[in-house]
PAZAPA-4460 file (N, C-alpha, C; in steps of 0.05 Angstrom, whole numbers, plus 32768, in hexadecimal, padded with zeros to 4 digits):
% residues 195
    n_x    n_y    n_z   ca_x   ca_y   ca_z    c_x    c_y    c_z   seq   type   mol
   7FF1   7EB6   7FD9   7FD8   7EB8   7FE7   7FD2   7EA1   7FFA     1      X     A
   7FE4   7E8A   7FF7   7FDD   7E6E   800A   7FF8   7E6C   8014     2      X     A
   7FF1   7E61   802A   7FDC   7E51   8036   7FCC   7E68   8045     3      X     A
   7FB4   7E60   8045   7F9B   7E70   8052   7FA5   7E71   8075     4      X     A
   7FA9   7E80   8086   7FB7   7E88   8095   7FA8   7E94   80B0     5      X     A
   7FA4   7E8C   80CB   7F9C   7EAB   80E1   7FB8   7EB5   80E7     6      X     A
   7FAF   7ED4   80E4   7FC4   7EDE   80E8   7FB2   7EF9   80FD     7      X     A
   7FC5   7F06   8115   7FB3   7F16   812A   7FD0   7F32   8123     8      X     A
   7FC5   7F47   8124   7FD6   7F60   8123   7FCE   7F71   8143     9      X     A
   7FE8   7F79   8147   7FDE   7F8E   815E   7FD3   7FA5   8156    10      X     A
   7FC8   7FBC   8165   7FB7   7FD2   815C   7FCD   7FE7   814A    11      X     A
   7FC2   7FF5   8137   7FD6   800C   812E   7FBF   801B   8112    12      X     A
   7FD2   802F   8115   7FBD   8047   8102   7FC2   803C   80E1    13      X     A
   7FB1   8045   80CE   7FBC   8042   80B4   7FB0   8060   80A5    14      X     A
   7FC5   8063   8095   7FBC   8081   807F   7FA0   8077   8075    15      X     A
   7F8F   8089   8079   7F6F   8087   8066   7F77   8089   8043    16      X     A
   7F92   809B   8044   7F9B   8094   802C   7FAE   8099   8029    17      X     A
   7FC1   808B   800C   7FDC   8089   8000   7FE7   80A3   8002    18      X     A
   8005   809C   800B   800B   80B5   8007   8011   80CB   7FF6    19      X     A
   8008   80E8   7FF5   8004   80F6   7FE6   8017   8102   7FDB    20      X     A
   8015   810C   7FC2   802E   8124   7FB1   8033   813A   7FC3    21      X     A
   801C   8145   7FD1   8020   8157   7FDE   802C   8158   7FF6    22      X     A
   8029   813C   8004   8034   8137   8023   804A   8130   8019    23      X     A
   805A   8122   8000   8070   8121   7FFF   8081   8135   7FFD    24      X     A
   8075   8155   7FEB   807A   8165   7FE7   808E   8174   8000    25      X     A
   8079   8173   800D   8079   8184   802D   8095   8171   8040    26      X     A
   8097   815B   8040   80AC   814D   8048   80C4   814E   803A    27      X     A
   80C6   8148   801F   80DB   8142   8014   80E6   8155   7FF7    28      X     A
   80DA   8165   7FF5   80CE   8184   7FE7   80D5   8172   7FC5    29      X     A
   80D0   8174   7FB1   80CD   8171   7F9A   80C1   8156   7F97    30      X     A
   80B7   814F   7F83   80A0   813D   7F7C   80AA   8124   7F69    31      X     A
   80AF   810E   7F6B   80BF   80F8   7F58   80A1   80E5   7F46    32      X     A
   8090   80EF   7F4F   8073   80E6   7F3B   8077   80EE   7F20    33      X     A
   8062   80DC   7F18   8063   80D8   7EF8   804E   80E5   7EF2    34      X     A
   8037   80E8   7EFE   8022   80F0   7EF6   801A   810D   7F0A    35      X     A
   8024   8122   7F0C   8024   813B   7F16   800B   8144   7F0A    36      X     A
   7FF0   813B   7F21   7FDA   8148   7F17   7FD0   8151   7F2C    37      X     A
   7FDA   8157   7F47   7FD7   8166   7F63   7FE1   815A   7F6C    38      X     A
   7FE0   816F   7F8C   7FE9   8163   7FA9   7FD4   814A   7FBA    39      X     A
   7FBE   8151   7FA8   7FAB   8132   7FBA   7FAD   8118   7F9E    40      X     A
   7FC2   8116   7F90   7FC4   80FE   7F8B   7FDE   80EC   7F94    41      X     A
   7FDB   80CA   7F8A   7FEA   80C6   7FA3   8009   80CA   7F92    42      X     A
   801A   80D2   7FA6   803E   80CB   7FA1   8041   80B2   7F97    43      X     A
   804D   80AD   7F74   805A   809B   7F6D   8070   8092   7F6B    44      X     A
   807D   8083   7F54   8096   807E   7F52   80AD   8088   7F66    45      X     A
   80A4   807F   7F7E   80B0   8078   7F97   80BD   805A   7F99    46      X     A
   80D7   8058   7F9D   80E4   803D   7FA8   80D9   803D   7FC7    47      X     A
   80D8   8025   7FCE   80D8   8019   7FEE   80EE   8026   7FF6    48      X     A
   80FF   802A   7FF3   8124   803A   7FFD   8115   805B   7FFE    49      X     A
   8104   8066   7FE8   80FA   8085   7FEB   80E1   8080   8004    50      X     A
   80D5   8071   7FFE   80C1   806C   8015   80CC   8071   8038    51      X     A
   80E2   806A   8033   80EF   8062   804E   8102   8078   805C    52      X     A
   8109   808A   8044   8111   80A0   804B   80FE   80BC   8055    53      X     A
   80E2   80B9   8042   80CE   80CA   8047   80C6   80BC   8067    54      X     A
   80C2   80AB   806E   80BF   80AC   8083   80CD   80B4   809C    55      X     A
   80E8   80A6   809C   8101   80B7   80B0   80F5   80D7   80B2    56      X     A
   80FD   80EA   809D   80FE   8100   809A   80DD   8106   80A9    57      X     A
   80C8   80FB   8097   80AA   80FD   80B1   80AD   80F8   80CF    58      X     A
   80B4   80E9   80D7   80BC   80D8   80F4   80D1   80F2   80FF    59      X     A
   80EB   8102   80F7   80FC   8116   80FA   80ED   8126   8106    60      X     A
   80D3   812E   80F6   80BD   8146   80FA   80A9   8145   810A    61      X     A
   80A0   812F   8111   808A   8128   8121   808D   8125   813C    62      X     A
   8080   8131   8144   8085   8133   8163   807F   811F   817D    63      X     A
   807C   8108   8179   807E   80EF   8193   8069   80D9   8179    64      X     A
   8064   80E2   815F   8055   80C5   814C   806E   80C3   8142    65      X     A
   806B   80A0   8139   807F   8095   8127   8070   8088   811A    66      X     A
   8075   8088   80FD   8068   8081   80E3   8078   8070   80DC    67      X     A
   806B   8058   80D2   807E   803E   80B9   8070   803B   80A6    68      X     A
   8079   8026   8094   8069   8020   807E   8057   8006   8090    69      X     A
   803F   7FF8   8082   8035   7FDF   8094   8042   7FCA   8087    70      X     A
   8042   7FB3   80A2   8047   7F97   809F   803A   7F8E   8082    71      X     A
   803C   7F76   8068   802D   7F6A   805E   8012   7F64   8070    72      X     A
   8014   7F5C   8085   7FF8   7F54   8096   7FEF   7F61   80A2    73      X     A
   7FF8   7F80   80AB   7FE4   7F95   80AE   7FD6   7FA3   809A    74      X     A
   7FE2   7FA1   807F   7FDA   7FB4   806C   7FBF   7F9D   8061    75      X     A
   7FC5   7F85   8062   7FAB   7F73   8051   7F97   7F6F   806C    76      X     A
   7F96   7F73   8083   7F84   7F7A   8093   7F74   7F8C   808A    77      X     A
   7F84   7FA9   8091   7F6D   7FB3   808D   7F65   7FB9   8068    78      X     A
   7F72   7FB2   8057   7F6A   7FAE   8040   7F50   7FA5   8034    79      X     A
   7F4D   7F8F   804F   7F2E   7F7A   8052   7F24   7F87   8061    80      X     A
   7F20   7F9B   8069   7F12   7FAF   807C   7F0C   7FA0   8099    81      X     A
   7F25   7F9E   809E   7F28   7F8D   80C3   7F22   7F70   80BF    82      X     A
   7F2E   7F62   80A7   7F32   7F43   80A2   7F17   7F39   8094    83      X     A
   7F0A   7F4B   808A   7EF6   7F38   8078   7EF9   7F2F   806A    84      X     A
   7EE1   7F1A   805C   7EEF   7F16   8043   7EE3   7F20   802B    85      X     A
   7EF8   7F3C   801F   7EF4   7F42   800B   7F01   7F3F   7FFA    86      X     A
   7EF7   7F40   7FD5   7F0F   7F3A   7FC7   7F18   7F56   7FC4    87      X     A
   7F07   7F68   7FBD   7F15   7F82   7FBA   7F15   7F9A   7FD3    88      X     A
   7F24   7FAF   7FD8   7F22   7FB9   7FF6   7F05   7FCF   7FF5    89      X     A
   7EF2   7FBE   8004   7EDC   7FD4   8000   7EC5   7FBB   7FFA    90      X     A
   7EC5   7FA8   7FEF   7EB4   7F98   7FE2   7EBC   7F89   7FC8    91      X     A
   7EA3   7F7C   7FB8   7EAD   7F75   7FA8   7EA8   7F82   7F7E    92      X     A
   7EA0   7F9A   7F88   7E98   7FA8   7F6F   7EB2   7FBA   7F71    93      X     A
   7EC6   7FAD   7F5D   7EDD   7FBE   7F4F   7EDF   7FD3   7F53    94      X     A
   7ECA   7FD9   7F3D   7ECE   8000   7F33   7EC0   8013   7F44    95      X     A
   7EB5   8009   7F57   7EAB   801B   7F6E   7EC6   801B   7F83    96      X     A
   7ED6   8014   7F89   7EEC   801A   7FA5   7F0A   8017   7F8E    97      X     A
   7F0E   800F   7F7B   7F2E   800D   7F6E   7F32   801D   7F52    98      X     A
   7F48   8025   7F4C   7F4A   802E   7F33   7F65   801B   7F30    99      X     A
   7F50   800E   7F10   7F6B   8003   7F0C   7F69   8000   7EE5   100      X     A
   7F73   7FE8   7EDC   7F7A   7FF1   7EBC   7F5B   7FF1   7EAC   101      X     A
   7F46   7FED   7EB9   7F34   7FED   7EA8   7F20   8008   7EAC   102      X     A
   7F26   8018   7EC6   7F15   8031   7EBE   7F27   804B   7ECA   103      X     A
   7F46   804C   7ED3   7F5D   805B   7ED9   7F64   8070   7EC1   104      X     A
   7F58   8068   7EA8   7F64   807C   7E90   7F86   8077   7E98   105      X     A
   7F8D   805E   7EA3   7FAF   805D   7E9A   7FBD   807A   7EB4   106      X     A
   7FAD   807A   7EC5   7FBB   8093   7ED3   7FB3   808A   7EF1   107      X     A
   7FBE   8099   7F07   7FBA   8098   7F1E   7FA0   80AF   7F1D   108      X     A
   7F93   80AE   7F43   7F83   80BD   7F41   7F7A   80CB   7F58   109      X     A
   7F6F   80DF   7F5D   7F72   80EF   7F77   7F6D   80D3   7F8D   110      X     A
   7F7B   80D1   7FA6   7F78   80C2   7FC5   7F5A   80C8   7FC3   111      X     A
   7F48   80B2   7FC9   7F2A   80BE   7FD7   7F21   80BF   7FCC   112      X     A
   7F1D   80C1   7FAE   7F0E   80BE   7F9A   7EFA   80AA   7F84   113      X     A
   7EF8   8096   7F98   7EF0   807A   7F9A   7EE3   8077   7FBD   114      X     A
   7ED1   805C   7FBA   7EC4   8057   7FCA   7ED5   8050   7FE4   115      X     A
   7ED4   8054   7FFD   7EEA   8047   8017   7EE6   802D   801D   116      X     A
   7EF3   8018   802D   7EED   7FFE   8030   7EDC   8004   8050   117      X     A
   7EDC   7FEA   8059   7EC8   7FF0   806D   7ED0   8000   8086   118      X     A
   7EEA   7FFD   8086   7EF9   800E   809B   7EFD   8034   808D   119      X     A
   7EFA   8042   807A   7EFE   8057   806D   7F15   805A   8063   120      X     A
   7F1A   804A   805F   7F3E   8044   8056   7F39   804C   8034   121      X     A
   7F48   8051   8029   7F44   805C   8002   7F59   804D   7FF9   122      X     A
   7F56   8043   7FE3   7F61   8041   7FC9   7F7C   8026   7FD4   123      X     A
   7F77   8011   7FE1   7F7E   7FFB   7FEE   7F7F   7FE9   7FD1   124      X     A
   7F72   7FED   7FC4   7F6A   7FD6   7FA9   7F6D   7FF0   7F91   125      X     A
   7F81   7FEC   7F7F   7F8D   8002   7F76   7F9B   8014   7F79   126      X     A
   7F99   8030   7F62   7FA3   804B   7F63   7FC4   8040   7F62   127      X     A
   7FD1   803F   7F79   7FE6   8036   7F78   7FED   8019   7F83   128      X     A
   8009   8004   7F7B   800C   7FFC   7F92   8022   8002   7FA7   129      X     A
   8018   7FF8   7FC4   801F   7FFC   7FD8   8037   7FF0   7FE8   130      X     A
   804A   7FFB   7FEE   8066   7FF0   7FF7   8053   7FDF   8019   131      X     A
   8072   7FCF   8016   806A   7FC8   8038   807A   7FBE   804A   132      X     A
   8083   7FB9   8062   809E   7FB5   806C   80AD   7F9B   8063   133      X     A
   80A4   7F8C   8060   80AB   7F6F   805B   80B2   7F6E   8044   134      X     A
   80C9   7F5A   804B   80D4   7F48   8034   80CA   7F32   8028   135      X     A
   80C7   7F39   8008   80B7   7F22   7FFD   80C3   7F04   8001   136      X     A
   80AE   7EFE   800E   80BA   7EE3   8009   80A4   7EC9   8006   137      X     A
   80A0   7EBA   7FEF   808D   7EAD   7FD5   807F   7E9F   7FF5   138      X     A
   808B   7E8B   8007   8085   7E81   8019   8079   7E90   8033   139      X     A
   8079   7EA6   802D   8076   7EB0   8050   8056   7EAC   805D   140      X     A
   8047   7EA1   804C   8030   7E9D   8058   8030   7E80   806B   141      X     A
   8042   7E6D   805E   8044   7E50   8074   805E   7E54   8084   142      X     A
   806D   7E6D   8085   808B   7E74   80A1   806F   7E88   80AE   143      X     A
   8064   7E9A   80A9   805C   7EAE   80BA   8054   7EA1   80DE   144      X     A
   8061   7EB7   80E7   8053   7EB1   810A   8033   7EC0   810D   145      X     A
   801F   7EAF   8120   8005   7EB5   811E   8003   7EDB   8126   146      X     A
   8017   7EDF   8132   8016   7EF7   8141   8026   7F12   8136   147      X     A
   801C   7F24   8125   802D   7F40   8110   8044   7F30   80FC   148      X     A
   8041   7F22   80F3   8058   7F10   80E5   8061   7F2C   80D5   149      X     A
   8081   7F27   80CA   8085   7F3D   80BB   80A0   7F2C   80B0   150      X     A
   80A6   7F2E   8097   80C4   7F21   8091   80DA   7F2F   8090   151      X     A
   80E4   7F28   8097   8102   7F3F   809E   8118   7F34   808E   152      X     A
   811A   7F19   8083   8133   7F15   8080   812C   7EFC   8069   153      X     A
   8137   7EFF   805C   8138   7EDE   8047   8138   7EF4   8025   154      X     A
   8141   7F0B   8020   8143   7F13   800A   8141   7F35   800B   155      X     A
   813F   7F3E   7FED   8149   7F5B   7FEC   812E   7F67   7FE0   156      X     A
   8119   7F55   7FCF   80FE   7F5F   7FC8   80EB   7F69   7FDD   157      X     A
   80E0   7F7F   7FDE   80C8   7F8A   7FEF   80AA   7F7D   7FE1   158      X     A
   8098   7F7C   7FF0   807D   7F7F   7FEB   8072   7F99   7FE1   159      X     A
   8064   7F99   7FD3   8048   7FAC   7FC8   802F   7F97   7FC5   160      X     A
   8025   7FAA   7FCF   8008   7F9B   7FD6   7FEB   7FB2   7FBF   161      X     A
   7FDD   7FA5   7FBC   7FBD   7FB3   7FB3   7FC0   7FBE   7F98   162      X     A
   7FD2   7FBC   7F83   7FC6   7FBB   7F6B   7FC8   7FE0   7F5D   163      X     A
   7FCF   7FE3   7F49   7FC8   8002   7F3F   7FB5   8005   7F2A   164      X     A
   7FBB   8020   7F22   7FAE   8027   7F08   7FB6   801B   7EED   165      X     A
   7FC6   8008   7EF1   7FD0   7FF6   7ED7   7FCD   7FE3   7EDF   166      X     A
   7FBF   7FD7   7EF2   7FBE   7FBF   7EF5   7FA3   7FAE   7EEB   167      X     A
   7FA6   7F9A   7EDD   7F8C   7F8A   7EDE   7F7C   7F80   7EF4   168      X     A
   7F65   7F80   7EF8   7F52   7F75   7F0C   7F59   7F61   7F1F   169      X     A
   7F74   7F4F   7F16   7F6D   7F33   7F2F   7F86   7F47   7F35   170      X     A
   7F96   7F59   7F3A   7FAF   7F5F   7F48   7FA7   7F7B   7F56   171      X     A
   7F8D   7F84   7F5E   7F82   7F94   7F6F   7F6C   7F86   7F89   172      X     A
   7F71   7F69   7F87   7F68   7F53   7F9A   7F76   7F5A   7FB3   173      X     A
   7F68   7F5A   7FC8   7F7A   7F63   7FE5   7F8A   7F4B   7FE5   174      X     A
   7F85   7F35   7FDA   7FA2   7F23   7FE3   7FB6   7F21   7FC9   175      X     A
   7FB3   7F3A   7FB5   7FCA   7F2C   7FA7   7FE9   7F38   7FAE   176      X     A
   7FF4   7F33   7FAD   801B   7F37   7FBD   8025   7F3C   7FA6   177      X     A
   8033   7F43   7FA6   804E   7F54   7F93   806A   7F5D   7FA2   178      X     A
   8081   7F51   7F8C   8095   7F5F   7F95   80AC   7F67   7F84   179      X     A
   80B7   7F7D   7F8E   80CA   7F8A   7F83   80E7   7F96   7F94   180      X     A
   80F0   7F9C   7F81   8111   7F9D   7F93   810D   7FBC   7F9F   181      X     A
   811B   7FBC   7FAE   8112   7FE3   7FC8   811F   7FF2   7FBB   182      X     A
   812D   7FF4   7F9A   8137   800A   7F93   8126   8014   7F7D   183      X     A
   810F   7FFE   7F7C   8101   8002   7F61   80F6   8018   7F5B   184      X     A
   80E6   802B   7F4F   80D9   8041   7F4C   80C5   803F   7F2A   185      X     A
   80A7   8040   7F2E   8097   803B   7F1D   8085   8049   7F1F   186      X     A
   8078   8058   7F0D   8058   8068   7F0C   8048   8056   7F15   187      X     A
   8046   8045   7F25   8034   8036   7F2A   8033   8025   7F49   188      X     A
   8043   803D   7F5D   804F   8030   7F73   8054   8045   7F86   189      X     A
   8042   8045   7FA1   8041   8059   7FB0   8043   804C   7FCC   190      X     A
   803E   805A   7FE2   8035   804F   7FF9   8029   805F   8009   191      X     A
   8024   804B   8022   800F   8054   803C   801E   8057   8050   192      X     A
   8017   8060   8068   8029   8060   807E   8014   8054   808E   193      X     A
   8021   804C   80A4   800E   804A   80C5   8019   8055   80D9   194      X     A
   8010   8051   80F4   8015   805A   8109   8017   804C   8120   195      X     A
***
């Protein structure tokens, strides 16, 4: 989370929400979630490596958009709903904008079904966490450049960002970081796209 940092992103779209069972469905036809309780909940136990494939195959289909996963520093932008400072995405009352281990029932839960942050963005702080292009790396807040910083190189761990339905309260904080290796796959690990 330190060193406390300005950091400026150029303009780009973000999903209002995680991606779905159902939109995975439709792209990549059968379902690798753990918790098969519809098409509007989000797609889990996805690796960063499945993330990256559902996108190619999206991008194949789409006709002049190209979709990625976000930078670490685009996704905690708008996380803070356009750089505020919030601890949780939406404000600072928990259980109104996140589902996480203390009122989740241990499960994911429909996209949207919680309060939006100030931008309409859902489930940023919780439900799942969120892949992101960058490579973890413990220091990248004192290497980052002021301008889209993104790490490309110094290891094989990805970022997940915003916390799940098993997570305790301080790890659904828009600044807490996480990382894991891109082959990993967990009920507790989805993603967003942008544009």
């Amino acid at each position: 989370e330190k060193p406390v940092h300005e950091v400026c992103v150029d303009g780009f779209w973000m999903g209002k929400y995680e991606v779905t069972q159902g939109q995975w469905k439709r792209i990549m036809s059968g379902n690798p979630s753990n918790f098969k309780k519809g098409d509007d909940y989000p797609v889990e136990t996805v690796s960063w490596n499945d993330a990256k494939e559902f996108i190619k195959e999206l991008n194949a289909r789409s006709s002049g958009a190209q979709y990625r996963l976000p930078t670490e520093a685009e996704w905690e932008y708008l996380c803070r709903s356009g750089g505020k400072k919030e601890r949780y995405s939406g404000g600072s009352n928990m259980d109104r904008v996140a589902w996480y281990s203390w009122n989740s029932s241990f499960s994911t839960h429909a996209v949207g079904t919680n309060a939006p942050n100030g931008l309409g963005i859902y489930d940023m702080s919780g439900n799942v966490w969120e892949w992101c292009e960058d490579i973890y790396s413990e220091n990248a807040y004192s290497k980052h450049s002021r301008n889209n910083p993104v790490v490309t190189s110094g290891g094989s761990d990805r970022v997940s960002r915003g916390g799940s339905w098993y997570s305790a309260s301080r790890y659904v904080r828009c600044t807490e970081r996480s990382r894991n290796d891109p082959n990993r796959r967990s009920s507790n690990r989805g993603f967003r796209l942008v544009r």
